[in-house]
C-alpha angles and dihedrals in degrees: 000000000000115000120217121239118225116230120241084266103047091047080056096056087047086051094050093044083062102048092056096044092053081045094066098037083057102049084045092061102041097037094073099051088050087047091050087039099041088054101050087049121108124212119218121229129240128236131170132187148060122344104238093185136009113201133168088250104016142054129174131191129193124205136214089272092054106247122143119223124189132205149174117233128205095223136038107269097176091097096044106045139032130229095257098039120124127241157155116233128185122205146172102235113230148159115276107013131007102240109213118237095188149345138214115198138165114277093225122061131193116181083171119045102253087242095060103063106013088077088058099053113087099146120025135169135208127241097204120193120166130181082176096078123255111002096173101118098046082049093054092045082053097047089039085043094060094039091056109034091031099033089229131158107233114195120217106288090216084075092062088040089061094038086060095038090059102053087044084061087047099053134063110229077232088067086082098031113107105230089213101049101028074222131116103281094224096203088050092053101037085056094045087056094047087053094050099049079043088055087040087057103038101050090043098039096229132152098231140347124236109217110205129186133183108201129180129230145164119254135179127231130196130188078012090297121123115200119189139125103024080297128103113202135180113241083194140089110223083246093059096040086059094044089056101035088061086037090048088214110161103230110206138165145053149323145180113265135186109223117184118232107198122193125182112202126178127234082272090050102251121153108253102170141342133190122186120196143150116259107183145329112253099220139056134209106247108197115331135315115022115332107124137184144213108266104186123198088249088062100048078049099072097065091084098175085069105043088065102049074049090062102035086063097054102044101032095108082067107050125102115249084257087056090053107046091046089058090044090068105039085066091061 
């Protein structure tokens, strides 16, 4: 017997019969296991407003309404944020304590109005530490940056580095274990570290130290823009953005970053003031796709325009009114 042949529509018809039918197969399978996800999932809250305390183990923010909310945090916040700051957090509500999912808070931090200690410090250090790589040349345009806008003498931060290096010989990292936990015991290490600004202080007779330290993190870029850290950044050559630009290829992903963590201490070791942001990305698109380089932090260095507005940015809060308006107009 002769078998019909179906005609171009009718095969169509028989293809799109399928597809629905594999449609439906396939939202039959999958719909069960969101519905079962979807139910053991819990949604954080959202909360506005001012931090009204900044413990170790406890925050709690207050909205417009008045209303005080605590809650425990997964990481110690008392050396990133002041008591007054605004911020968003976001929590999963419980019984019973609220347990924090995120946190945005100001970049910029002062536990002590800026007017009350910048008119003490005359002569200051850094206390440098990078997991970036070398860091030496963002550390000279600081140290140059605060000789030249405050007026400030800064002593040779190899003094501080010894001094550290020292203490660190001398202690046992058990020193600050808690024996009962096998954890960092945050009270032990948080007085170690006073003892050791106050050591920094006392043996190069300065007024404060600036800690300052270079980490590196992963951020992610789209369109070949990296945002992170309050900083935008170009992971591109102007050669590579053209090339993909003719080509229209999307460029998307992540790359390593260097982001500057800043902490002012006085001679008895109390937080002053402390400013996180991101400096550079560490490594450059090279053609198009995927093909990366090594960007180091000598090289981001070099472009010396922007390492001032850099600067500028982090330690504005500090400039006279001379030193600002001078920067004002060199951005024009």
């Amino acid at each position: 017997m002769d078998i019909p042949k179906s005609t171009p529509r009718e095969k169509r018809r028989i293809v799109a019969r399928l597809l629905c039918l594999l449609a439906v197969g396939a939202v039959v399978v999958c719909w069960p296991g969101g519905l079962k996800a979807a139910g053991n999932s819990r949604k954080p809250l959202k909360i506005r407003g001012i931090l009204t305390q900044v413990k170790p183990t406890r925050l709690t923010v207050r909205d417009n309404k008045g209303n005080d909310v605590t809650i425990q945090p997964k990481e110690d916040f008392t050396e990133k944020v002041a008591v007054g700051a605004e911020v968003t957090a976001w929590y999963y509500p419980g019984d019973p304590v609220n347990e924090l999912q995120w946190l945005e808070y100001p970049s910029e931090s002062a536990f002590v109005s800026p007017s009350q200690f910048l008119g003490q410090i005359k002569k200051i250090i850094l206390l440098p530490n990078s997991s970036a790589g070398n860091a030496d040349g963002l550390y000279d345009a600081v140290e140059g940056f605060l000789q030249s806008h405050m007026g400030w003498f800064v002593a040779h931060r190899m003094l501080a580095e010894e001094i550290q290096q020292r203490s660190q010989k001398a202690k046992s990292t058990l020193d600050v274990i808690d024996p009962a936990t096998g954890n960092v015991d945050l009270t032990r290490y948080a007085t170690a570290h006073d003892k050791l600004i106050q050591k920094i202080t006392d043996m190069t007779r300065v007024d404060a130290v600036l800690e300052a330290n270079v980490e590196q993190v992963q951020v992610n870029f789209r369109s070949q823009v990296a945002t992170w850290d309050g900083t935008q950044q170009l992971v591109s050559s102007r050669t590579s953005r053209t090339l993909t630009l003719l080509t229209a290829i999307p460029v998307d992903g992540h790359v390593p970053a260097a982001t500057a963590v800043f902490k002012l201490w006085d001679a008895q070791g109390r937080l002053l003031w402390t400013h996180r942001r991101g400096f550079c990305v560490l490594a450059l698109e090279q053609g198009i796709g995927t093909k990366f380089r090594d960007r180091p932090i000598s090289e981001a260095v070099q472009d010396t325009e922007r390492v001032e507005k850099w600067l500028n940015l982090v330690f504005g809060s500090w400039l006279p009114a001379s030193s600002k308006s001078g920067a004002a107009s060199s951005k024009k």
